[in-house]
DRENMARFI-278639 format. One record per residue (C-alpha): x, y, z; chain. Coordinates in nm, 4 decimals, padded with zeros to 6 digits. Example, Ala and Ser with C-alpha at 12.3 -4.5 7.8 and 13.67 -1.06 7.14 Angstrom:
01.2300,-00.4500,00.7800,A
01.3670,-00.1060,00.7140,A
! end
This chain:
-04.1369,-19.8565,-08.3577,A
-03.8113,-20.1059,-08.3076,A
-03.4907,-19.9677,-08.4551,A
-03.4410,-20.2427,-08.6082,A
-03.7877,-20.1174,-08.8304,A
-03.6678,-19.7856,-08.8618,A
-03.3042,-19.8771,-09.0134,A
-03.4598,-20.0860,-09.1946,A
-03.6688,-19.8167,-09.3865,A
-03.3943,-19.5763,-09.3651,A
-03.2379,-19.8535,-09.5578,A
-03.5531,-19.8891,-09.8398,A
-03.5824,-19.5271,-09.8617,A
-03.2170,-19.5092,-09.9341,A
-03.2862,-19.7756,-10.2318,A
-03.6074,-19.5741,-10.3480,A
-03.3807,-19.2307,-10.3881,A
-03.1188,-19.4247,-10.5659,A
-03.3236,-19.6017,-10.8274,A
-03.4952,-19.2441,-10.8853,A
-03.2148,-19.0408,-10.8854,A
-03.0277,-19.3117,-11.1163,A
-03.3085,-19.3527,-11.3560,A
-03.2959,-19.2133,-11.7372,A
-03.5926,-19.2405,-11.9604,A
-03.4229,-19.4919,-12.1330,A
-03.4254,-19.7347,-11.8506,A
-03.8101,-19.7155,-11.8373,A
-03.9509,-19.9755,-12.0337,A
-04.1236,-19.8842,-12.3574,A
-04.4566,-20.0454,-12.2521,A
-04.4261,-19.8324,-11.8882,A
-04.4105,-19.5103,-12.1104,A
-04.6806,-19.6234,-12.3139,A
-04.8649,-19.6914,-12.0020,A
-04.7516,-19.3379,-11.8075,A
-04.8733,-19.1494,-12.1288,A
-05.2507,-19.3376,-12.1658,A
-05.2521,-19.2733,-11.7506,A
-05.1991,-18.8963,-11.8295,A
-05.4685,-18.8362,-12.0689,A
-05.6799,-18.9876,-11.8373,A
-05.5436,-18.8406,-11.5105,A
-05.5238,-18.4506,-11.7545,A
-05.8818,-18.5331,-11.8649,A
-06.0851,-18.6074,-11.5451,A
-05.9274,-18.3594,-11.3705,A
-06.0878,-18.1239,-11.6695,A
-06.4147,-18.2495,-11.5539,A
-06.3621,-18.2129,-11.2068,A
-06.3125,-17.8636,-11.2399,A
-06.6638,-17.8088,-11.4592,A
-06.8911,-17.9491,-11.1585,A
-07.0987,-17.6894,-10.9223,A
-06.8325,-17.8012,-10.5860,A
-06.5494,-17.6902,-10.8156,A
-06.6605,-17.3933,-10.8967,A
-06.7843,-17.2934,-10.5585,A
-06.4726,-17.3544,-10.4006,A
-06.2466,-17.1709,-10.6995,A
-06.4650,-16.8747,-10.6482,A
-06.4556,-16.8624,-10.2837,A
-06.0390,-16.9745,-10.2678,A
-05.9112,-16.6665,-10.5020,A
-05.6025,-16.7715,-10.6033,A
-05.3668,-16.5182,-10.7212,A
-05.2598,-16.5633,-11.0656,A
-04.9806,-16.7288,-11.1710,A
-04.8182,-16.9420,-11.4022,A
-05.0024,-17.3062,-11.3854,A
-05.2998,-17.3879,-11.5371,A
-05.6296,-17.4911,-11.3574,A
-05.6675,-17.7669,-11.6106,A
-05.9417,-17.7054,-11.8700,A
-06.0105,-17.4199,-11.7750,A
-05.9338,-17.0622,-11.8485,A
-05.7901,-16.9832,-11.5411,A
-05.3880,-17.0268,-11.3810,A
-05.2671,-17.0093,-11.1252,A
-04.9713,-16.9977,-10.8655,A
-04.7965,-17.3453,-10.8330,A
-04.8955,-17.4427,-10.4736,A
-05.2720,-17.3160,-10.5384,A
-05.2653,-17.4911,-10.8410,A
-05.1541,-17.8677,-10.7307,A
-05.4466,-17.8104,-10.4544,A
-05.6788,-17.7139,-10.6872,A
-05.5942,-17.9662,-10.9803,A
-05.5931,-18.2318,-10.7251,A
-05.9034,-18.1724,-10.6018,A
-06.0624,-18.1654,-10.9320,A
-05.9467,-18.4427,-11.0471,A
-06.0626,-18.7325,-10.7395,A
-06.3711,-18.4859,-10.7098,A
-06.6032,-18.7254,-10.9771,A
-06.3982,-19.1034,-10.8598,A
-06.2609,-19.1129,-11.2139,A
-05.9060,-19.1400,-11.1518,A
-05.6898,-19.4127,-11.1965,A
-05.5813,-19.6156,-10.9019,A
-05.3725,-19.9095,-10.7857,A
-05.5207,-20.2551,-10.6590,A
-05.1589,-20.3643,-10.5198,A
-05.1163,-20.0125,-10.3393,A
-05.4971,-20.0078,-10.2711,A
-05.5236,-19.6344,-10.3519,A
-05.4658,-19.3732,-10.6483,A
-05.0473,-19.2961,-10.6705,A
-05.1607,-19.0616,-10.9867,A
-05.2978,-18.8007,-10.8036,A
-05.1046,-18.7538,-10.5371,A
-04.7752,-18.7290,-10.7264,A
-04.8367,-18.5531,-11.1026,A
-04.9546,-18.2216,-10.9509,A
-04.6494,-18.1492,-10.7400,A
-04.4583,-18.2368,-11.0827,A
-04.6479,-18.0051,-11.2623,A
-04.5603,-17.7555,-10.9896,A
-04.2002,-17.8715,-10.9756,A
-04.1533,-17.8233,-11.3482,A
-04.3234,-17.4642,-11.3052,A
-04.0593,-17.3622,-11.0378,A
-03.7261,-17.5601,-11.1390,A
-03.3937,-17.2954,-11.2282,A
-03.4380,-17.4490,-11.5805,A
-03.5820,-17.5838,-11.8504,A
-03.7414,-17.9155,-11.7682,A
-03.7466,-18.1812,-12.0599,A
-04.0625,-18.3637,-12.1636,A
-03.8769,-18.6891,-12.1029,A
-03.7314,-18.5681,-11.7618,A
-04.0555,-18.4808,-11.6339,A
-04.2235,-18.7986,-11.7759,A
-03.9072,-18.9991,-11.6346,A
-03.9601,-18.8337,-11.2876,A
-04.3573,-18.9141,-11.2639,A
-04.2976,-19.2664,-11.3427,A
-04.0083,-19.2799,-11.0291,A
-04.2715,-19.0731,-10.8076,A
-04.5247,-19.3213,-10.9459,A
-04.3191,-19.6115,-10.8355,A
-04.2407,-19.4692,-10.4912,A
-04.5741,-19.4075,-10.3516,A
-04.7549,-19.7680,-10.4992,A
-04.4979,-19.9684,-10.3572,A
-04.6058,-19.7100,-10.0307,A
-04.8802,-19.7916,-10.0688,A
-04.8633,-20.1191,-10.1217,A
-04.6139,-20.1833,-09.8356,A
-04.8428,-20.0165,-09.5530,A
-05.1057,-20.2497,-09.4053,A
-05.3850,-19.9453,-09.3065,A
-05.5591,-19.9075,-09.0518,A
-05.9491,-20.0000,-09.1609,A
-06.0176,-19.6602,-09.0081,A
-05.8127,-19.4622,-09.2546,A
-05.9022,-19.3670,-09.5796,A
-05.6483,-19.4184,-09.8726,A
-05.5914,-19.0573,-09.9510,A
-05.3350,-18.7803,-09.8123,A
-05.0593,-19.0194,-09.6497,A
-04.8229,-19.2645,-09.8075,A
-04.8879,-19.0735,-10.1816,A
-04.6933,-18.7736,-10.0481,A
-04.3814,-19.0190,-10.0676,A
-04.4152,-19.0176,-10.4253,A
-04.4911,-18.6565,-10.4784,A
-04.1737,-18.5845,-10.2921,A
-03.9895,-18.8015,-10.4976,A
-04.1317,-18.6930,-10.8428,A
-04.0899,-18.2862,-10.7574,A
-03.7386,-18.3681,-10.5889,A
-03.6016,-18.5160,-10.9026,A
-03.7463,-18.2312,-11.1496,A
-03.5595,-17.9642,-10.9231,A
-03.2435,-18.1888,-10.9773,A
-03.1979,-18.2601,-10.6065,A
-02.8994,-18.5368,-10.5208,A
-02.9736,-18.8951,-10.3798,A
-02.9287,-18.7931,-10.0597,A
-03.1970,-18.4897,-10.0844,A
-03.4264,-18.7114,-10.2634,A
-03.3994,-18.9595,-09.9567,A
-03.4863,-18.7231,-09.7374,A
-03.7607,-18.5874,-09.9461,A
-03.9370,-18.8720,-09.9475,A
-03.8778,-18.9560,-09.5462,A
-03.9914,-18.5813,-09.4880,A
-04.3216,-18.6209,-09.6597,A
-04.3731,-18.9327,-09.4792,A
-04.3787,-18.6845,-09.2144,A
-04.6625,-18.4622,-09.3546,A
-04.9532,-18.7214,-09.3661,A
-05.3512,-18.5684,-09.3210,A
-05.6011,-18.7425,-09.1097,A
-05.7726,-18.9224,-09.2856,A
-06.0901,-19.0842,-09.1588,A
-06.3343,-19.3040,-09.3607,A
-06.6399,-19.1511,-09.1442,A
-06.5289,-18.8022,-09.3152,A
-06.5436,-18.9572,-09.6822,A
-06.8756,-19.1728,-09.6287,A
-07.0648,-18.8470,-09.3968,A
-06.9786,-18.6590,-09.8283,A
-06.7518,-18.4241,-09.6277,A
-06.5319,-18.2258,-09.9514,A
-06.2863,-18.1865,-09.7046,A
-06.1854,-18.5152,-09.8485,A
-06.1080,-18.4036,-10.1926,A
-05.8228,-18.2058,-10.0540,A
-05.6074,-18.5114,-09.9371,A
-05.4578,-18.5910,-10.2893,A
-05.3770,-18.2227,-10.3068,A
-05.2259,-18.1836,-09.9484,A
-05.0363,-18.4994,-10.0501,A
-04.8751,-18.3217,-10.3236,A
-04.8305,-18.0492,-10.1615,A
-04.6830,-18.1973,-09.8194,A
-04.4487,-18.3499,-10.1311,A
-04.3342,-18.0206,-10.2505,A
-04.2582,-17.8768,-09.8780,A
-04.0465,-18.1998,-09.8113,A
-03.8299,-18.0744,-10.0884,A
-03.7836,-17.7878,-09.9803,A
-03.7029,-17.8808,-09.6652,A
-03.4677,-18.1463,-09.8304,A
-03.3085,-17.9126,-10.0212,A
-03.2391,-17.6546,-09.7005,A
-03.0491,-17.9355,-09.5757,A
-03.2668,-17.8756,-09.2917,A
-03.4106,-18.3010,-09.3000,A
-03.2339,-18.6086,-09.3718,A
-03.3321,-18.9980,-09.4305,A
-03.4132,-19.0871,-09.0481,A
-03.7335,-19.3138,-09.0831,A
-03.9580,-19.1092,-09.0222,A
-04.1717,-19.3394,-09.2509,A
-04.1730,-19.6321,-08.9891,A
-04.3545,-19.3937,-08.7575,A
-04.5758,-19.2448,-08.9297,A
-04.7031,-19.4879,-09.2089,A
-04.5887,-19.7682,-09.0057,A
-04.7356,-19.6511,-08.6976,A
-05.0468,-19.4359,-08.7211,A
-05.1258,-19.5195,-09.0327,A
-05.0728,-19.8725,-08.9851,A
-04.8144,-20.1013,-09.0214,A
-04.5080,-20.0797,-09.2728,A
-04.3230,-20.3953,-09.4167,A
-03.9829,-20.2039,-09.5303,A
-03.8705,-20.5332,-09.7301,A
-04.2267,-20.4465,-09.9560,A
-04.0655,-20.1007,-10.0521,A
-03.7564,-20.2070,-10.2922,A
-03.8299,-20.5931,-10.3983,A
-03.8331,-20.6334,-10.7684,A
-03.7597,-20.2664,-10.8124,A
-03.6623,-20.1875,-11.1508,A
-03.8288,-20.5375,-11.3326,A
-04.1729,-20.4817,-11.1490,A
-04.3307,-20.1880,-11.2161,A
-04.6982,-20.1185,-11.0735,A
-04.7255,-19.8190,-11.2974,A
-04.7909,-20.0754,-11.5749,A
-05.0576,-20.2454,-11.3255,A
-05.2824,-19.9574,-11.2572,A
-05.6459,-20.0169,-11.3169,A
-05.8823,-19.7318,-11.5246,A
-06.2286,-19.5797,-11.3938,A
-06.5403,-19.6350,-11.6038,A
-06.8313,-19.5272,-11.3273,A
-06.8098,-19.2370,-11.1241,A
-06.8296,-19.4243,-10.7995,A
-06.5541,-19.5697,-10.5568,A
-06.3779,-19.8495,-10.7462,A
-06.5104,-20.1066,-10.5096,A
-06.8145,-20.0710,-10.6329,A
-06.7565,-20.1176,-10.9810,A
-06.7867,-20.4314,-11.0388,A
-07.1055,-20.5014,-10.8940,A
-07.2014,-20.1859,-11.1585,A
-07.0180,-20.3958,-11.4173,A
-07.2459,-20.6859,-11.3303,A
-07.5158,-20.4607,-11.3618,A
-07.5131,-20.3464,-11.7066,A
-07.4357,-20.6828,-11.8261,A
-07.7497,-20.8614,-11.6997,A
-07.9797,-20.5548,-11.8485,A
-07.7867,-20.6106,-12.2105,A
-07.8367,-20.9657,-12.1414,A
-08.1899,-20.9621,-12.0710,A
-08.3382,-20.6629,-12.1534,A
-08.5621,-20.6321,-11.8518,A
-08.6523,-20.3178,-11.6919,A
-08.5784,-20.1752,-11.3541,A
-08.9679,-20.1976,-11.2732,A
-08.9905,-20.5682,-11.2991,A
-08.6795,-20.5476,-11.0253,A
-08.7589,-20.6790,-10.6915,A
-08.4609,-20.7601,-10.5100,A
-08.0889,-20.7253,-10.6173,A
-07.7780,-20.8954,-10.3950,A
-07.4857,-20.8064,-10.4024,A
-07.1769,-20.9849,-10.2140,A
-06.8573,-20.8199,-10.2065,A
-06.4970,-20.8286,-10.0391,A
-06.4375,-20.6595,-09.7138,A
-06.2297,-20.3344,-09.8586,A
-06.5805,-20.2512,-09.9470,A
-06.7226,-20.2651,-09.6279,A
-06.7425,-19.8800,-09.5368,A
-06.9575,-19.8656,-09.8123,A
-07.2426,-20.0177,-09.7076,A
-07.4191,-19.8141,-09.6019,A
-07.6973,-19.5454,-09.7126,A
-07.7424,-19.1852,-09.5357,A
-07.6600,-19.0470,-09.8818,A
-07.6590,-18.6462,-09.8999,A
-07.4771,-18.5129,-10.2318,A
-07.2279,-18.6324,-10.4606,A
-06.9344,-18.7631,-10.2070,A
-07.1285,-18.9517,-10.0076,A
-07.3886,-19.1039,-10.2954,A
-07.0321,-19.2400,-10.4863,A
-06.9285,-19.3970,-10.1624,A
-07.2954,-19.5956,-10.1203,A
-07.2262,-19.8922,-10.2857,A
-07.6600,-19.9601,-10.2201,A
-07.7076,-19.6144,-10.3959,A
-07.4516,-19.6607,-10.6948,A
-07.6065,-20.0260,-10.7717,A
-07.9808,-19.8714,-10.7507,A
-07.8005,-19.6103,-11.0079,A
-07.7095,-19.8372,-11.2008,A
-08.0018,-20.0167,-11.2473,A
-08.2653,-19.7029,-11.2698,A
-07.9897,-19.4713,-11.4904,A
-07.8458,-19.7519,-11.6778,A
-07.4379,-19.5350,-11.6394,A
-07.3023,-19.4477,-11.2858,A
-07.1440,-19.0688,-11.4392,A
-07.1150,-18.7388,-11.3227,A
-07.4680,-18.6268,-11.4272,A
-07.6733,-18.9360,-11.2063,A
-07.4219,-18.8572,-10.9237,A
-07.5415,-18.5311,-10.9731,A
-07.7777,-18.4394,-10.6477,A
-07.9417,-18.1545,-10.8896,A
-07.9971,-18.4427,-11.1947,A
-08.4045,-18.5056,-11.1998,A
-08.2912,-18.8637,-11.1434,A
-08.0816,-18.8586,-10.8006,A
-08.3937,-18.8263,-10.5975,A
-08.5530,-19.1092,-10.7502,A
-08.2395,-19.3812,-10.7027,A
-08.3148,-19.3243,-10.2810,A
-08.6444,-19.5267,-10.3195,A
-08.4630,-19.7982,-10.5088,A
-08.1897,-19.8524,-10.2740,A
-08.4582,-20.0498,-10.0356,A
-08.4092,-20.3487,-10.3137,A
-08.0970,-20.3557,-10.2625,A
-07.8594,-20.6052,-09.9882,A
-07.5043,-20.6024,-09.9753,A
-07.2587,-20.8585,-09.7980,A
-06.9319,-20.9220,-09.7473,A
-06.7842,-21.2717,-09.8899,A
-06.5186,-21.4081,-09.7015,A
-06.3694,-21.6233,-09.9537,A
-06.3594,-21.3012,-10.1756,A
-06.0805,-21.1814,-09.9213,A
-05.8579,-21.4488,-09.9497,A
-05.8466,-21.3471,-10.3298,A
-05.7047,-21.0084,-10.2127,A
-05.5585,-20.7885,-10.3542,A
-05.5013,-20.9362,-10.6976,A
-05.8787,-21.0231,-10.7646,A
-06.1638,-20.7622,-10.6249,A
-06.4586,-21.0195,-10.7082,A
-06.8192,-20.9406,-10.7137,A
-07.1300,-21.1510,-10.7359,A
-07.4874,-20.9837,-10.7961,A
-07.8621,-21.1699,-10.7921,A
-08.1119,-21.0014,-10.9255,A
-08.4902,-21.1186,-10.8907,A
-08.7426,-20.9843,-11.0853,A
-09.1464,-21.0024,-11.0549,A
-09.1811,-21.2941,-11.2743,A
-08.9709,-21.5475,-11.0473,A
-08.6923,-21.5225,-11.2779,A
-08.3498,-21.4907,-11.1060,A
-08.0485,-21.3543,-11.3067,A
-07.6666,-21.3507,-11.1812,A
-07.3170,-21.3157,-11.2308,A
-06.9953,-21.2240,-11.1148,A
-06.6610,-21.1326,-11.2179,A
-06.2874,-21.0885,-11.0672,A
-06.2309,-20.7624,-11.1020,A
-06.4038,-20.4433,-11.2427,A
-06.3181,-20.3429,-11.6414,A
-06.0645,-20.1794,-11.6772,A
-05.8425,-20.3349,-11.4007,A
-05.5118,-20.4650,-11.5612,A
-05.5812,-20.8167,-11.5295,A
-05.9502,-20.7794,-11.6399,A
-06.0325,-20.5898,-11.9914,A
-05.8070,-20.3046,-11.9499,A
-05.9126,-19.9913,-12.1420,A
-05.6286,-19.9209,-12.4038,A
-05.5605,-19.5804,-12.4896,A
-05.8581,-19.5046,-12.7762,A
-06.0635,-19.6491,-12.5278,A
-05.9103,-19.4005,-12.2628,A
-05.9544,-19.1192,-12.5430,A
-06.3365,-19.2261,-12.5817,A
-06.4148,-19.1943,-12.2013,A
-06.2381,-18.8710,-12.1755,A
-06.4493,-18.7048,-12.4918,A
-06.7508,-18.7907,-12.3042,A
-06.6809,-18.6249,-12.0223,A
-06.5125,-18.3282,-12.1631,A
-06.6128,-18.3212,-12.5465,A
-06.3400,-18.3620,-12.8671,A
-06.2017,-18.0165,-12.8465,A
-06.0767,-18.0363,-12.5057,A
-05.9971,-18.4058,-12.5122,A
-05.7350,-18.2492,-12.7921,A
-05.5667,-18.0398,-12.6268,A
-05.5123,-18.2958,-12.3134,A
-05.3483,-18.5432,-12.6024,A
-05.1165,-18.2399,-12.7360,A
-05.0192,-18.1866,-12.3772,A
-04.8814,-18.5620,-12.3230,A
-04.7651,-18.6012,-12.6667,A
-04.5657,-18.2837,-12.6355,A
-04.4151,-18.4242,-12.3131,A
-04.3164,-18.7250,-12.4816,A
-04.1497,-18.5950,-12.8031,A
-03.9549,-18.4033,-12.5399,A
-04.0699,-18.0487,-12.5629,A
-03.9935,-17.8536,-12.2713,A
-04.2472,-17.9218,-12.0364,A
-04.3789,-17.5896,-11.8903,A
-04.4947,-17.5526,-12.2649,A
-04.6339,-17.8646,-12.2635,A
-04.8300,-17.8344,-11.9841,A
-04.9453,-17.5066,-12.0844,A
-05.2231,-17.6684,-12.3202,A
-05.4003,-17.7720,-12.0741,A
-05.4611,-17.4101,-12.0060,A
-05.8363,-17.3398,-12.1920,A
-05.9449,-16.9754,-12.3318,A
-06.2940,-16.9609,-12.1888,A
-06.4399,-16.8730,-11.8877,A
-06.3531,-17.1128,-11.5006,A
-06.7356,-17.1210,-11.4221,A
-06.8445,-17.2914,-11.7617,A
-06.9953,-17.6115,-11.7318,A
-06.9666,-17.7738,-12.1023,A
! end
């Protein structure tokens, strides 16, 4: 790392922690709210049904977590705040229905509302519904343009590294911490990154579905240290995410700050499958409306992709992790199962055995030209050739629900989250955010999300 790099991003991160610090909810745009709040009743309601699946309840019942004052969303169960953002977190990327960000090329959501949540828990007062909203959107902010500023490494996954920036920033402003602590906040947690290998993710190791939460939590320790005085801004970000991570163009962090926003740009999850796959799944469905053939008269399907998709190609698939990181296996799903949910990416569902058979149809490739469309169009193309001779295709930018291709609005957002979690509990997610946003204190809030019946039940 040159000094010149590391002033440099002492310099950005000093710009980040202003703009945050500065911000009011009335300098965030009205359709950036809108956005934030249709992003939380998604991000409230996934996380619901992360927490209903056999993993979740496995590791709940083995972790013990003393009681204490946040809830374990959807569930019956709180609580205390550190437990809880690990917990939540891991819930919610645990079924790949999260949103995420095409220009950061990850998820900012998770990694930064859990530390809020934990923030607002802890804070010396009262924390508005507006303040905490106002903070997400800055911690938002923070880690996409992180994201979006750090050229990975192909070996690292996208979890557990540059969204700690934006936890730190979010939990930093809810305890009311100056500029300066904010800055070093953010630098600190830069500091606190997880290894994070792609061979962990595609071998369906659930070690991976702690990143997010470490994230938020490495976010909450770097305000604390922050706020010890103990840390300062130094750049530690130009070493860490610029260096081991992979490289860091400072310059990326502050341009068009305040008139861009890539809250607003976030894409929503339809399949429960890694979003590079989607719109091969997309692709899918569409040719079976289309044609209304069956997947016995299948006999080959093709499917070209772009090269952020590449560690998914392959097929050693062994439960749930690894089977939503196959994009062979989510196509075959897609094509026996008709959905890519949480029940076919079940490995107890009567119908998860049957997709391995299906998978030998099924060729993937890599399309250059789809990379030089990168990152603002995620293309797909898929063949499919049936018994008959008859040969069916199609292909698309992005997958639905991406910003810039048929973005779900927020009844469609309320429709996906009552299928995974049913009216009642979709209900009390909406209260939660709408509650927030008419400015009711937020640990109140937040406390709908709490849910009087027992952790270990399943619908």
């Amino acid at each position: 790392m040159s000094d010149e790099t590391r002033h440099a991003c002492i310099k950005a991160v000093d710009g980040l922690a202003a703009f945050a610090e500065g911000l009011s909810p009335e300098d965030v745009p009205a359709r950036v709210r809108e956005r934030l709040q249709t992003m939380l009743i998604d991000l409230f309601g996934v996380t619901a049904a992360g927490h209903r699946i056999p993993e979740m309840r496995a590791l709940i019942e083995a972790w013990k977590p003393a009681s204490g004052t946040v809830p374990l969303i959807g569930t019956d169960a709180r609580a205390d705040p550190d437990a809880a953002t690990l917990l939540n977190a891991t819930a919610a990327c645990a079924l790949e229905l999260d949103e995420g960000n095409k220009h950061a090329r990850g998820h900012p959501a998770v990694h930064v509302v859990f530390a809020a949540m934990a923030a607002a828990q802890t804070a010396e007062s009262a924390v508005t519904g507006r303040r905490f909203l106002t903070a997400v959107a800055a911690g938002y902010e923070v880690a996409a343009r992180f994201g979006a500023a750090v050229e990975r490494d192909p070996r690292w996954h996208t979890h557990g590294h540059w969204g700690a920036t934006g936890a730190a920033c979010a939990a930093a402003l809810i305890q009311g911490a100056s500029t300066a602590e904010v800055a070093a906040a953010i630098d600190s947690a830069a500091g606190l990154v997880h290894a994070t290998p792609w061979e962990m993710v595609l071998d369906g190791n659930f070690t991976r579905n702690l990143w997010a939460g470490g994230a938020n939590i490495a976010g909450l320790n770097a305000v604390r240290l922050a706020r010890s005085g103990l840390v300062s801004n130094r750049g530690a970000a130009a070493s860490t995410l610029g260096g081991l991570i992979g490289t860091l163009d400072p310059s990326g962090l502050t341009e068009g700050l305040g008139q861009v926003w890539l809250l607003e740009q976030g894409y929503s999850k339809r399949h429960a499958s890694c979003s590079y796959t989607h719109a091969a799944v997309d692709l899918v469905q569409e040719l079976r409306r289309e044609h209304s053939f069956t997947a016995a008269e299948v006999t080959a399907v093709a499917v070209a992709t772009h090269s952020l998709a590449k560690p998914l190609l392959g097929r050693d698939v062994r439960n749930r992790l690894s089977a939503m990181f196959s994009l062979p296996f989510v196509v075959a799903t897609a094509m026996l199962h008709e959905v890519v949910d949480p029940d076919t990416m079940d490995p107890e569902s009567p119908g998860f055995e049957a997709t391995r058979p299906f998978m030998d149809k099924v060729s993937v490739h890599v399309e250059p030209e789809f990379d030089e469309r990168l990152p603002g169009e995620r293309w797909a193309r898929v063949r499919i050739e049936l018994a008959d001779g008859t040969v069916l295709e199609g292909s698309q930018p992005n997958p639905i629900g991406d910003t810039d291709f048929e973005p779900l609005d927020r009844a469609q957002t309320v429709a996906k989250i009552k299928s995974l979690i049913g009216a009642e509990a979709t209900g009390r997610v909406i209260d939660a955010v709408h509650h927030l946003a008419s400015d009711a204190e937020a640990r109140s809030a937040l406390g709908s999300l709490h849910r009087d019946v027992p952790v270990n039940e399943t619908h």
